[in-house]
C-alpha positions as CSV (number, residue, x, y, z in Angstrom):
1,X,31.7,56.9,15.4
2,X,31.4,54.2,12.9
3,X,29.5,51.1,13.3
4,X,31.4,48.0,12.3
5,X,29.7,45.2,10.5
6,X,28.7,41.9,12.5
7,X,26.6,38.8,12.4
8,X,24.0,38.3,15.1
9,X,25.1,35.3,16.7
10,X,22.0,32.5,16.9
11,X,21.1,32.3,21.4
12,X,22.1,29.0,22.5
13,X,19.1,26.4,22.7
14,X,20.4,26.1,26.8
15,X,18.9,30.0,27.0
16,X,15.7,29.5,25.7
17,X,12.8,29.6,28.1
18,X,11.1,26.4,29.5
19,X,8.3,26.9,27.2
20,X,10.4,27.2,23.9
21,X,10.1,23.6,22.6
22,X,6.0,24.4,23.2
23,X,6.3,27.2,20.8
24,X,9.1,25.4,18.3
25,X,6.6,22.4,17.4
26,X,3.6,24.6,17.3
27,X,5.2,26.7,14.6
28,X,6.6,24.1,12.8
29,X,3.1,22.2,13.1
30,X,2.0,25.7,11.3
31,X,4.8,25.3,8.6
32,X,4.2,22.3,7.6
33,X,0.3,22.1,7.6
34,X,0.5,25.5,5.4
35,X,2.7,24.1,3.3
36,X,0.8,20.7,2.6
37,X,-2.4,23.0,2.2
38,X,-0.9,25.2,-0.2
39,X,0.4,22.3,-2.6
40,X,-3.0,20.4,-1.9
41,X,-4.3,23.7,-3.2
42,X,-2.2,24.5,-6.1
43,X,-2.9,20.7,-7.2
44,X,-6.7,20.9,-6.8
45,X,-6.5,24.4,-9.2
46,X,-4.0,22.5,-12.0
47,X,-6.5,19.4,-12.2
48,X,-9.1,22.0,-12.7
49,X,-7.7,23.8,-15.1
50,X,-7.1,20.7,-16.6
51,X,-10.2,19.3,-16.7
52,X,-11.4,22.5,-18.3
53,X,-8.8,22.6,-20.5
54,X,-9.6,18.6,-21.8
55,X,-13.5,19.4,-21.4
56,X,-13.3,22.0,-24.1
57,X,-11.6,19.7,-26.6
58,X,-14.3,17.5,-25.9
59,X,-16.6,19.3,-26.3
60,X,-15.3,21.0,-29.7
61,X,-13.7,17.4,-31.4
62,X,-17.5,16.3,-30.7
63,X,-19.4,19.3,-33.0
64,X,-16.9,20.5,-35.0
65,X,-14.5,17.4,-35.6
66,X,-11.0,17.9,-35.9
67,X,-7.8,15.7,-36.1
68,X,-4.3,15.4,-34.2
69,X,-3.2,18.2,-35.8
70,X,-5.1,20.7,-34.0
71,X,-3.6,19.2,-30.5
72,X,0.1,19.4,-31.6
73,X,-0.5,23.4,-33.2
74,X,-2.1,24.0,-29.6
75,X,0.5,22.6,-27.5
76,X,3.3,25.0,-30.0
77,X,1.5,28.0,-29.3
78,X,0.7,27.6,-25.7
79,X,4.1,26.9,-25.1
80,X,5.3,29.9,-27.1
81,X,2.9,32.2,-25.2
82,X,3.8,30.4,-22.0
83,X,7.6,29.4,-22.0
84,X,8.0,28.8,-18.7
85,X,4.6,26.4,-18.4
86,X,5.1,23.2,-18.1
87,X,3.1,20.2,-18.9
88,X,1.4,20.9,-22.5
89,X,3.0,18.6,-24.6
90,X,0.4,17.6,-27.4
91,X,0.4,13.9,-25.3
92,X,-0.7,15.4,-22.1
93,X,-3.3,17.6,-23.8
94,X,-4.5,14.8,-24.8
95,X,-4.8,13.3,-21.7
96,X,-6.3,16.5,-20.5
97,X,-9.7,15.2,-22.7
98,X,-9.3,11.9,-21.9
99,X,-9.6,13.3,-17.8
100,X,-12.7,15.1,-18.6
101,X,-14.4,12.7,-20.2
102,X,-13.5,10.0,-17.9
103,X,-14.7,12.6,-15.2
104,X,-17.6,14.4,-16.5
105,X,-18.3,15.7,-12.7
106,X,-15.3,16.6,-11.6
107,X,-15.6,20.6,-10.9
108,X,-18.1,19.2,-8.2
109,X,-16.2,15.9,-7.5
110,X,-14.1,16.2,-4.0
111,X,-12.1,13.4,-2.8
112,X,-10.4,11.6,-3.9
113,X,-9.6,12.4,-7.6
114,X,-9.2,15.9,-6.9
115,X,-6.7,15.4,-4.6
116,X,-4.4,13.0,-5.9
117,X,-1.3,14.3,-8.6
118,X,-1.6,14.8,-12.3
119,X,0.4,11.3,-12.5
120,X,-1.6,9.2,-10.5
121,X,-4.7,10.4,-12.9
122,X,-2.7,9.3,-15.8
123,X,-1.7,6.1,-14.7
124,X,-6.0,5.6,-13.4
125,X,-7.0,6.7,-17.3
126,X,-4.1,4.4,-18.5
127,X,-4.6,1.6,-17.3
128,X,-8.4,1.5,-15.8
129,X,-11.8,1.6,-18.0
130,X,-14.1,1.2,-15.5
131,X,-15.0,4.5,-13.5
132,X,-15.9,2.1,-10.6
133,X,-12.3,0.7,-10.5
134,X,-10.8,4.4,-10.9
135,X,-12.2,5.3,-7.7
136,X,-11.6,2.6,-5.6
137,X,-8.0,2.8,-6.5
138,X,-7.9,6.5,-6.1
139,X,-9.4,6.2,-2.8
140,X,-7.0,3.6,-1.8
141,X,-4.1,5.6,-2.7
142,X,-5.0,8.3,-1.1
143,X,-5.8,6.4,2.1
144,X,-2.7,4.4,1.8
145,X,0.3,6.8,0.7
146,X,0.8,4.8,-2.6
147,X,3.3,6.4,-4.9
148,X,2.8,6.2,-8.5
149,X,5.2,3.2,-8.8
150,X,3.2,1.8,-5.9
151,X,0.0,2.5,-7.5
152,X,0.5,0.7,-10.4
153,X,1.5,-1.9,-9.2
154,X,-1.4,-2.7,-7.1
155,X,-3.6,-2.1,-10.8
156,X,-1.3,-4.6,-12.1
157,X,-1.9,-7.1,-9.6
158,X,-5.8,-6.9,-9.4
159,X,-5.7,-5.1,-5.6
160,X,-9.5,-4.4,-6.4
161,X,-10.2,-7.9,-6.8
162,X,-8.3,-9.2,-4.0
163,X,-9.3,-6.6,-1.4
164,X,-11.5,-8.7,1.9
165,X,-12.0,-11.5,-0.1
166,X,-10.2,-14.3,2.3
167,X,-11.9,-17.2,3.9
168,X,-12.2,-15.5,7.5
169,X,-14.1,-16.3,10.5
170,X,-13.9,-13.0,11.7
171,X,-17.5,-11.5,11.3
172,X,-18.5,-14.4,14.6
173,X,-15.1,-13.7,16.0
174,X,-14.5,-10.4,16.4
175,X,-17.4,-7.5,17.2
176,X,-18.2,-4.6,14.6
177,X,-16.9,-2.4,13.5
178,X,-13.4,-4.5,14.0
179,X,-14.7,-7.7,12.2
180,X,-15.5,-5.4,9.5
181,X,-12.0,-3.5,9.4
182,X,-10.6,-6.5,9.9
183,X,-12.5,-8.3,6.6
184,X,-11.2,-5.3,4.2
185,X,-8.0,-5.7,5.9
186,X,-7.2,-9.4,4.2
187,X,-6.9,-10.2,0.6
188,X,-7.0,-13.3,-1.4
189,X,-4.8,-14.1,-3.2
190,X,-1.5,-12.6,-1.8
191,X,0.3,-11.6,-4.9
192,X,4.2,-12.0,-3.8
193,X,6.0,-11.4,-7.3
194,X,9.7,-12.0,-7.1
195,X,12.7,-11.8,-9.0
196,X,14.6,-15.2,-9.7
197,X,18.4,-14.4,-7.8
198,X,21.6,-15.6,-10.0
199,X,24.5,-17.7,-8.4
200,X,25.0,-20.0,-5.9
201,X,23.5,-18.4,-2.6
202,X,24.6,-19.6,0.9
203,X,22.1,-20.3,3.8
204,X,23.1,-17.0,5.4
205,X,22.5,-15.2,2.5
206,X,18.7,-16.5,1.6
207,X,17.9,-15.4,5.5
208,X,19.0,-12.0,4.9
209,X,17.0,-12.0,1.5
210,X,14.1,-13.8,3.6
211,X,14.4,-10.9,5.5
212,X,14.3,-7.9,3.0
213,X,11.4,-9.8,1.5
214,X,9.5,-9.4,5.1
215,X,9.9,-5.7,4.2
216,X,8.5,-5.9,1.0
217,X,5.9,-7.8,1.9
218,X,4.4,-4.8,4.4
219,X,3.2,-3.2,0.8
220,X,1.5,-6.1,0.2
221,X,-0.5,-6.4,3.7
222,X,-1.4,-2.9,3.2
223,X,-1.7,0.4,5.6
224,X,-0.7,0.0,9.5
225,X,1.2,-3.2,9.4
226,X,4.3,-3.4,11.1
227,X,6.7,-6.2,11.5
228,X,7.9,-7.4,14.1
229,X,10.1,-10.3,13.6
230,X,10.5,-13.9,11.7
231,X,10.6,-17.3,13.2
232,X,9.8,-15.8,16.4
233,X,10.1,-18.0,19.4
234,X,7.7,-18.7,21.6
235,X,7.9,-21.0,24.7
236,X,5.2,-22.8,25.8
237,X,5.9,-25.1,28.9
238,X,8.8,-25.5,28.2
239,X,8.9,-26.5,24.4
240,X,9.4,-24.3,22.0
241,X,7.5,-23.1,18.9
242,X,8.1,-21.0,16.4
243,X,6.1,-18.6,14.6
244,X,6.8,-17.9,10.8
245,X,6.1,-14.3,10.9
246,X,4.9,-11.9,13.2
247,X,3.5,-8.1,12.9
248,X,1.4,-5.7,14.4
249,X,-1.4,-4.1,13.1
250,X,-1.7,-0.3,14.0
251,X,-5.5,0.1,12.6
252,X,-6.9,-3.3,14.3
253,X,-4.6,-2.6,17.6
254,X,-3.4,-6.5,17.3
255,X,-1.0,-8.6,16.6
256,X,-1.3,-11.0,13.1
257,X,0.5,-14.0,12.9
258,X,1.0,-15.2,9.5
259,X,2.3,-18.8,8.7
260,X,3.5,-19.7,5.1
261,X,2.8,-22.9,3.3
262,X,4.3,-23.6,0.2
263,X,1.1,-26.5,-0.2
264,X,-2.3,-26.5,-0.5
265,X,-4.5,-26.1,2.4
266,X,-5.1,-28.4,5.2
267,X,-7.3,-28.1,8.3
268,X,-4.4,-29.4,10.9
269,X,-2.6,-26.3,9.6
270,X,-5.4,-24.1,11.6
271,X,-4.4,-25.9,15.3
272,X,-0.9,-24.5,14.2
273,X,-2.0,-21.3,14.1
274,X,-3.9,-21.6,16.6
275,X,-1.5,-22.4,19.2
276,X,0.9,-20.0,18.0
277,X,-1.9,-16.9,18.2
278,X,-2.4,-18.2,22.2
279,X,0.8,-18.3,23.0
280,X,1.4,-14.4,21.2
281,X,-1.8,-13.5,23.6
282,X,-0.1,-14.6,26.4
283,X,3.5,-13.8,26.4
284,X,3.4,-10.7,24.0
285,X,0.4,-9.1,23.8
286,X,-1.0,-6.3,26.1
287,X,-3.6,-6.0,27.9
288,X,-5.2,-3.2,25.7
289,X,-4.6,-5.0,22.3
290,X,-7.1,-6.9,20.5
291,X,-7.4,-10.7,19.9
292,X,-4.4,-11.6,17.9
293,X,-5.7,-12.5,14.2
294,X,-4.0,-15.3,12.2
295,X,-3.7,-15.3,8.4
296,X,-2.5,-18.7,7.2
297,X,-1.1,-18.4,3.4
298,X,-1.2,-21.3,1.3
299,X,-0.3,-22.3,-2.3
300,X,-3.7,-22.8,-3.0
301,X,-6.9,-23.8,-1.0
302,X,-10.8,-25.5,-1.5
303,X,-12.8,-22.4,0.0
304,X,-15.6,-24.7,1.0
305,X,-13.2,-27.0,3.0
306,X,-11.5,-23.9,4.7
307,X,-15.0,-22.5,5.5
308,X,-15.9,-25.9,7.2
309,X,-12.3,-26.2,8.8
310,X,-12.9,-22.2,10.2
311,X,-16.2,-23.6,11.9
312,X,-16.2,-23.6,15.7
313,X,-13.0,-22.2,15.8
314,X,-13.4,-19.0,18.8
315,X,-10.1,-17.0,17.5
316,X,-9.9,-14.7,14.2
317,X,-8.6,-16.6,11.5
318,X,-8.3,-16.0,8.0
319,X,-7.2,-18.6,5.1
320,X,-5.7,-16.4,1.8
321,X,-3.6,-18.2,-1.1
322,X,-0.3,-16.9,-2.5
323,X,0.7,-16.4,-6.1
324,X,3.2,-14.6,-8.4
325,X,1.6,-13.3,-11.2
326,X,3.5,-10.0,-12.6
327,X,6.8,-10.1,-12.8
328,X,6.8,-7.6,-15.7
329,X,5.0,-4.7,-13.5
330,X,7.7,-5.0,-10.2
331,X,9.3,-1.4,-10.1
332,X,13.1,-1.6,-10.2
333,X,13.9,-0.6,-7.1
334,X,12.4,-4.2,-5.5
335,X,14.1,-6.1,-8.8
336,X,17.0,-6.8,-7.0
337,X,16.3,-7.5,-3.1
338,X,13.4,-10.4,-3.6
339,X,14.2,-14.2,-3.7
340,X,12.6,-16.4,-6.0
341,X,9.2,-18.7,-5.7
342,X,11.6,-22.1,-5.6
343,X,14.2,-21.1,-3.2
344,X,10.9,-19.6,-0.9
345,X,9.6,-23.0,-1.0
346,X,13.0,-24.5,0.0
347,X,13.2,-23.2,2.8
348,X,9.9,-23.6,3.9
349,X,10.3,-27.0,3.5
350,X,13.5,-27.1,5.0
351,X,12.2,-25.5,8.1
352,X,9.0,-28.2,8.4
353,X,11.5,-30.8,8.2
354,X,13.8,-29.2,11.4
Protein backbone atom coordinates (compact mmCIF):
# COMPACT_ATOMS: atom_id res chain seq x y z
CA UNK A 1 0.00 0.00 0.00
CA UNK A 2 1.21 3.43 -0.99
CA UNK A 3 1.36 6.30 1.15
CA UNK A 4 -0.13 9.40 -0.31
CA UNK A 5 1.47 12.79 0.23
CA UNK A 6 -0.08 15.29 2.77
CA UNK A 7 0.56 18.39 4.82
CA UNK A 8 0.37 18.18 8.56
CA UNK A 9 -2.25 20.53 9.37
CA UNK A 10 -0.96 23.25 12.19
CA UNK A 11 -3.46 22.16 15.88
CA UNK A 12 -5.78 24.81 16.44
CA UNK A 13 -4.53 27.42 19.25
CA UNK A 14 -8.30 26.27 21.11
CA UNK A 15 -6.35 22.71 21.61
CA UNK A 16 -3.44 23.71 23.15
CA UNK A 17 -3.01 23.07 26.89
CA UNK A 18 -3.66 25.85 29.61
CA UNK A 19 -0.04 26.24 29.96
CA UNK A 20 0.84 26.86 26.21
CA UNK A 21 0.94 30.74 26.18
CA UNK A 22 3.51 30.06 29.41
CA UNK A 23 5.67 28.14 27.15
CA UNK A 24 4.98 30.41 23.68
CA UNK A 25 6.46 33.67 25.46
CA UNK A 26 9.19 31.86 27.11
CA UNK A 27 10.51 30.61 23.88
CA UNK A 28 10.06 33.53 22.11
CA UNK A 29 11.74 35.48 25.14
CA UNK A 30 14.65 32.83 24.14
CA UNK A 31 14.39 33.81 20.37
CA UNK A 32 14.71 37.05 20.64
CA UNK A 33 17.35 37.48 23.52
CA UNK A 34 19.62 34.99 21.30
CA UNK A 35 19.11 36.80 18.55
CA UNK A 36 19.97 40.37 20.04
CA UNK A 37 23.06 38.51 21.76
CA UNK A 38 24.28 37.12 18.67
CA UNK A 39 24.15 40.53 16.63
CA UNK A 40 25.52 42.35 19.84
CA UNK A 41 28.24 39.67 19.35
CA UNK A 42 28.94 39.71 15.76
CA UNK A 43 29.08 43.75 16.16
CA UNK A 44 31.51 43.67 19.13
CA UNK A 45 33.97 41.08 16.81
CA UNK A 46 33.58 43.57 13.44
CA UNK A 47 34.57 46.70 15.66
CA UNK A 48 37.47 44.67 16.80
CA UNK A 49 38.58 43.54 13.88
CA UNK A 50 38.36 46.97 12.94
CA UNK A 51 40.18 48.49 15.40
CA UNK A 52 42.96 46.05 14.59
CA UNK A 53 42.69 46.48 11.23
CA UNK A 54 42.95 50.76 11.68
CA UNK A 55 45.59 50.13 14.64
CA UNK A 56 48.04 48.46 12.19
CA UNK A 57 47.90 51.33 9.67
CA UNK A 58 48.69 53.36 12.45
CA UNK A 59 51.00 51.97 13.55
CA UNK A 60 52.90 51.35 10.12
CA UNK A 61 51.96 55.15 8.43
CA UNK A 62 53.79 56.23 11.78
CA UNK A 63 57.46 54.30 11.11
CA UNK A 64 57.42 53.58 7.82
CA UNK A 65 55.31 56.60 6.22
CA UNK A 66 53.26 55.93 3.36
CA UNK A 67 50.66 57.92 1.31
CA UNK A 68 46.87 57.35 0.12
CA UNK A 69 47.97 55.10 -2.26
CA UNK A 70 48.72 52.29 -0.16
CA UNK A 71 44.91 52.55 1.42
CA UNK A 72 43.17 52.49 -2.09
CA UNK A 73 45.69 49.15 -3.37
CA UNK A 74 44.57 47.56 0.06
CA UNK A 75 40.95 48.10 -0.13
CA UNK A 76 41.40 46.44 -4.21
CA UNK A 77 43.00 43.48 -3.07
CA UNK A 78 41.04 42.77 0.07
CA UNK A 79 38.09 43.00 -1.86
CA UNK A 80 39.36 40.72 -4.61
CA UNK A 81 40.36 38.13 -2.00
CA UNK A 82 37.19 38.72 -0.19
CA UNK A 83 34.30 39.43 -2.76
CA UNK A 84 31.62 38.99 -0.79
CA UNK A 85 33.10 41.35 2.34
CA UNK A 86 31.68 44.30 2.68
CA UNK A 87 32.75 47.51 4.06
CA UNK A 88 36.57 48.05 2.81
CA UNK A 89 36.16 50.81 0.66
CA UNK A 90 39.59 52.82 0.89
CA UNK A 91 37.19 55.59 2.88
CA UNK A 92 36.18 53.29 5.59
CA UNK A 93 39.74 51.89 5.98
CA UNK A 94 40.49 54.99 6.60
CA UNK A 95 38.14 55.44 9.13
CA UNK A 96 39.28 52.07 10.52
CA UNK A 97 42.74 54.28 11.66
CA UNK A 98 40.96 57.13 12.51
CA UNK A 99 38.85 54.50 15.29
CA UNK A 100 41.95 53.22 16.64
CA UNK A 101 43.59 56.14 17.27
CA UNK A 102 40.68 57.88 18.55
CA UNK A 103 40.39 54.69 20.75
CA UNK A 104 43.73 53.54 21.74
CA UNK A 105 41.99 51.22 24.53
CA UNK A 106 39.52 49.78 22.93
CA UNK A 107 40.28 45.80 22.94
CA UNK A 108 39.80 46.48 26.78
CA UNK A 109 37.11 49.24 26.43
CA UNK A 110 33.43 47.66 27.17
CA UNK A 111 30.46 49.81 27.06
CA UNK A 112 29.50 51.78 25.38
CA UNK A 113 31.71 52.16 22.18
CA UNK A 114 31.90 48.53 21.76
CA UNK A 115 28.55 48.13 21.61
CA UNK A 116 27.19 50.67 19.46
CA UNK A 117 27.20 50.10 15.21
CA UNK A 118 30.02 50.84 12.90
CA UNK A 119 27.87 54.04 11.90
CA UNK A 120 27.25 55.53 15.01
CA UNK A 121 31.42 55.37 15.48
CA UNK A 122 31.67 57.18 12.31
CA UNK A 123 29.36 59.79 12.86
CA UNK A 124 31.29 60.20 16.84
CA UNK A 125 34.90 60.37 14.85
CA UNK A 126 33.11 62.78 12.30
CA UNK A 127 31.87 65.04 13.95
CA UNK A 128 33.44 64.95 17.71
CA UNK A 129 37.27 65.76 18.67
CA UNK A 130 37.07 65.54 22.07
CA UNK A 131 37.20 61.86 23.51
CA UNK A 132 35.22 63.25 26.54
CA UNK A 133 32.33 64.30 24.25
CA UNK A 134 32.62 60.88 22.24
CA UNK A 135 31.70 59.05 25.25
CA UNK A 136 29.08 60.94 26.64
CA UNK A 137 27.32 60.77 23.41
CA UNK A 138 27.94 57.09 23.01
CA UNK A 139 26.65 56.43 26.31
CA UNK A 140 23.56 58.48 25.70
CA UNK A 141 22.76 56.66 22.63
CA UNK A 142 23.07 53.62 23.94
CA UNK A 143 20.94 54.50 26.95
CA UNK A 144 18.50 56.29 24.87
CA UNK A 145 17.82 54.14 21.57
CA UNK A 146 19.16 57.02 19.33
CA UNK A 147 19.40 56.10 15.67
CA UNK A 148 22.05 57.48 13.69
CA UNK A 149 19.83 60.24 12.28
CA UNK A 150 18.90 60.77 15.94
CA UNK A 151 22.42 60.86 17.03
CA UNK A 152 23.49 63.44 15.04
CA UNK A 153 21.29 65.39 15.59
CA UNK A 154 21.63 65.72 19.19
CA UNK A 155 25.80 66.42 18.23
CA UNK A 156 24.36 69.12 16.12
CA UNK A 157 22.48 70.73 18.64
CA UNK A 158 25.06 70.67 21.54
CA UNK A 159 22.94 67.83 23.74
CA UNK A 160 26.22 67.60 25.81
CA UNK A 161 26.10 71.15 26.67
CA UNK A 162 22.48 71.38 27.42
CA UNK A 163 22.16 68.15 29.41
CA UNK A 164 20.83 69.21 33.54
CA UNK A 165 21.81 72.58 33.04
CA UNK A 166 18.14 74.36 33.82
CA UNK A 167 17.43 76.67 36.65
CA UNK A 168 15.71 73.99 39.00
CA UNK A 169 14.78 73.91 42.50
CA UNK A 170 14.73 70.35 42.50
CA UNK A 171 17.87 69.36 44.65
CA UNK A 172 15.53 71.06 48.02
CA UNK A 173 12.45 69.73 46.43
CA UNK A 174 12.71 66.47 45.69
CA UNK A 175 14.88 63.63 47.80
CA UNK A 176 18.00 61.75 46.18
CA UNK A 177 18.43 59.95 44.14
CA UNK A 178 15.16 61.59 42.28
CA UNK A 179 16.36 65.20 42.53
CA UNK A 180 19.40 63.97 40.89
CA UNK A 181 17.55 61.99 37.99
CA UNK A 182 15.47 64.58 37.88
CA UNK A 183 18.52 67.41 37.31
CA UNK A 184 20.04 65.27 34.24
CA UNK A 185 16.56 64.92 33.13
CA UNK A 186 16.17 68.85 32.09
CA UNK A 187 18.18 70.77 29.61
CA UNK A 188 18.77 74.30 28.86
CA UNK A 189 18.24 75.50 26.20
CA UNK A 190 15.45 73.46 24.47
CA UNK A 191 16.59 73.38 20.92
CA UNK A 192 13.04 73.14 18.89
CA UNK A 193 14.28 73.54 15.18
CA UNK A 194 11.51 73.77 12.70
CA UNK A 195 10.82 74.03 9.27
CA UNK A 196 9.03 77.29 8.03
CA UNK A 197 5.33 75.66 6.33
CA UNK A 198 4.29 77.33 2.77
CA UNK A 199 0.67 78.66 2.16
CA UNK A 200 -2.05 79.94 3.82
CA UNK A 201 -2.80 77.52 6.85
CA UNK A 202 -6.22 77.47 8.57
CA UNK A 203 -6.67 77.42 12.50
CA UNK A 204 -7.50 73.66 12.23
CA UNK A 205 -4.60 72.99 10.43
CA UNK A 206 -1.78 74.71 12.80
CA UNK A 207 -3.62 72.51 15.81
CA UNK A 208 -2.95 69.38 14.00
CA UNK A 209 0.70 70.65 13.19
CA UNK A 210 0.77 71.81 16.96
CA UNK A 211 0.07 68.41 17.59
CA UNK A 212 2.61 66.46 15.44
CA UNK A 213 5.11 68.90 16.94
CA UNK A 214 4.13 67.51 20.60
CA UNK A 215 5.50 64.21 19.08
CA UNK A 216 8.47 65.49 17.96
CA UNK A 217 9.22 67.22 20.78
CA UNK A 218 9.38 63.67 23.01
CA UNK A 219 13.03 63.41 21.18
CA UNK A 220 13.80 66.45 22.49
CA UNK A 221 12.65 65.77 26.38
CA UNK A 222 14.67 62.67 26.12
CA UNK A 223 14.07 58.83 27.34
CA UNK A 224 10.73 57.86 29.32
CA UNK A 225 8.62 60.86 28.41
CA UNK A 226 5.24 60.22 27.31
CA UNK A 227 2.61 62.62 26.31
CA UNK A 228 -0.31 62.81 27.46
CA UNK A 229 -2.29 65.58 25.96
CA UNK A 230 -2.21 69.58 25.05
CA UNK A 231 -4.23 72.31 26.55
CA UNK A 232 -5.49 69.98 29.02
CA UNK A 233 -8.33 71.05 31.15
CA UNK A 234 -8.27 71.19 34.49
CA UNK A 235 -11.15 72.39 36.77
CA UNK A 236 -10.59 73.98 39.81
CA UNK A 237 -13.77 75.10 41.77
CA UNK A 238 -15.40 75.45 39.26
CA UNK A 239 -13.17 77.66 36.86
CA UNK A 240 -11.30 76.29 34.44
CA UNK A 241 -7.59 76.22 33.57
CA UNK A 242 -5.74 74.97 31.13
CA UNK A 243 -2.48 73.50 30.93
CA UNK A 244 -0.18 73.95 27.77
CA UNK A 245 1.19 70.49 27.74
CA UNK A 246 1.16 67.58 29.78
CA UNK A 247 3.35 64.18 29.94
CA UNK A 248 4.45 61.58 32.03
CA UNK A 249 7.64 60.66 32.92
CA UNK A 250 8.24 56.82 33.11
CA UNK A 251 11.92 57.16 34.77
CA UNK A 252 10.84 59.95 37.55
CA UNK A 253 7.21 58.07 37.93
CA UNK A 254 5.57 61.77 37.58
CA UNK A 255 3.78 63.77 35.72
CA UNK A 256 5.66 67.17 34.04
CA UNK A 257 3.80 69.97 33.09
CA UNK A 258 5.36 72.15 30.70
CA UNK A 259 4.05 75.76 29.80
CA UNK A 260 5.38 77.63 26.69
CA UNK A 261 6.20 81.33 26.57
CA UNK A 262 7.12 82.85 23.56
CA UNK A 263 8.81 85.95 26.08
CA UNK A 264 11.27 86.26 28.36
CA UNK A 265 11.04 85.06 31.78
CA UNK A 266 8.85 86.41 34.50
CA UNK A 267 8.38 85.27 38.07
CA UNK A 268 4.32 85.52 37.96
CA UNK A 269 4.73 82.89 35.29
CA UNK A 270 5.93 80.35 38.21
CA UNK A 271 2.29 80.79 40.32
CA UNK A 272 0.97 79.59 36.73
CA UNK A 273 2.68 76.67 36.91
CA UNK A 274 2.17 76.34 40.07
CA UNK A 275 -1.42 76.07 40.19
CA UNK A 276 -1.59 73.98 37.29
CA UNK A 277 1.05 71.21 38.86
CA UNK A 278 -1.64 71.22 42.15
CA UNK A 279 -4.44 70.81 40.34
CA UNK A 280 -2.58 67.72 38.04
CA UNK A 281 -1.71 66.27 41.82
CA UNK A 282 -5.08 66.37 42.64
CA UNK A 283 -7.31 65.39 39.89
CA UNK A 284 -4.82 63.21 37.91
CA UNK A 285 -2.21 61.89 39.61
CA UNK A 286 -2.05 58.65 41.66
CA UNK A 287 -1.37 57.97 44.77
CA UNK A 288 2.00 56.06 43.96
CA UNK A 289 3.37 58.86 41.54
CA UNK A 290 5.73 61.32 42.45
CA UNK A 291 5.33 65.22 42.94
CA UNK A 292 4.39 66.52 39.55
CA UNK A 293 7.54 68.53 38.16
CA UNK A 294 6.98 71.72 36.15
CA UNK A 295 9.32 72.90 33.31
CA UNK A 296 8.36 76.44 32.24
CA UNK A 297 10.04 77.28 28.69
CA UNK A 298 10.78 80.72 27.87
CA UNK A 299 12.32 82.70 24.94
CA UNK A 300 14.98 83.64 27.01
CA UNK A 301 15.56 84.19 30.85
CA UNK A 302 18.07 86.12 33.62
CA UNK A 303 19.33 82.86 35.55
CA UNK A 304 19.85 84.93 38.66
CA UNK A 305 16.28 86.31 38.66
CA UNK A 306 14.84 82.76 38.04
CA UNK A 307 17.06 81.45 40.85
CA UNK A 308 15.59 84.13 43.25
CA UNK A 309 11.94 83.63 41.72
CA UNK A 310 12.58 79.51 42.44
CA UNK A 311 13.23 80.48 46.16
CA UNK A 312 10.71 79.27 48.66
CA UNK A 313 8.80 77.68 46.20
CA UNK A 314 7.95 73.78 47.99
CA UNK A 315 7.17 72.06 44.35
CA UNK A 316 9.80 70.93 41.58
CA UNK A 317 10.28 73.47 39.16
CA UNK A 318 12.55 74.06 36.53
CA UNK A 319 13.06 77.29 34.31
CA UNK A 320 14.86 76.17 30.62
CA UNK A 321 14.86 78.63 27.48
CA UNK A 322 13.90 77.62 23.90
CA UNK A 323 15.73 78.24 20.68
CA UNK A 324 16.09 77.08 17.02
CA UNK A 325 19.43 76.89 16.13
CA UNK A 326 20.03 74.04 13.24
CA UNK A 327 17.87 74.01 10.69
CA UNK A 328 20.44 72.55 8.38
CA UNK A 329 21.01 69.23 10.57
CA UNK A 330 16.85 68.31 10.89
CA UNK A 331 16.67 64.74 9.16
CA UNK A 332 14.11 64.70 6.38
CA UNK A 333 11.71 62.68 7.79
CA UNK A 334 10.70 65.72 10.55
CA UNK A 335 11.20 68.48 7.37
CA UNK A 336 7.84 68.35 6.59
CA UNK A 337 5.43 67.86 9.89
CA UNK A 338 7.04 70.93 12.09
CA UNK A 339 5.56 74.47 12.13
CA UNK A 340 7.57 77.43 12.14
CA UNK A 341 9.06 79.75 15.19
CA UNK A 342 6.43 82.72 14.08
CA UNK A 343 3.30 80.84 13.60
CA UNK A 344 4.43 78.94 17.35
CA UNK A 345 4.47 82.25 18.77
CA UNK A 346 1.04 83.22 17.24
CA UNK A 347 -0.63 81.03 18.75
CA UNK A 348 0.76 81.29 21.88
CA UNK A 349 -0.20 84.63 21.96
CA UNK A 350 -3.38 84.02 20.66
CA UNK A 351 -4.12 81.67 23.41
CA UNK A 352 -2.89 84.32 26.34
CA UNK A 353 -5.18 86.60 24.90
CA UNK A 354 -8.47 83.96 25.07
Amino acid sequence: MTETAHFEATPAATAMPAWYPELLASVSRQVHGGRSRAISAANREMLLAYWNIGNELSQRESAEGWGSKVVTRLSADVRAAFPEAKGFSPRNLRYMKSFAQAWPDFPILQQPVATLPWGHNVLLIDKLDQRESRLWYAEQALTEGWSRSVLALQIDSKAHKRSGKAVTNFRETLPPPGSDLAVQSFKDPYVFDFVAMTGKRNERELEHQLIVHVEKFLLELGRGFAFVGRQVRLTVDGDEFYADLLFYNFKLRCFVVVELKATAFKPEYLGQINLYMSAVDDLLGHPDDQPTIGLLLCRTKNNVVAEYALRGFSKPIGVAEWEAEIVASLPEEFASTLPSISLLETELRRQGAE
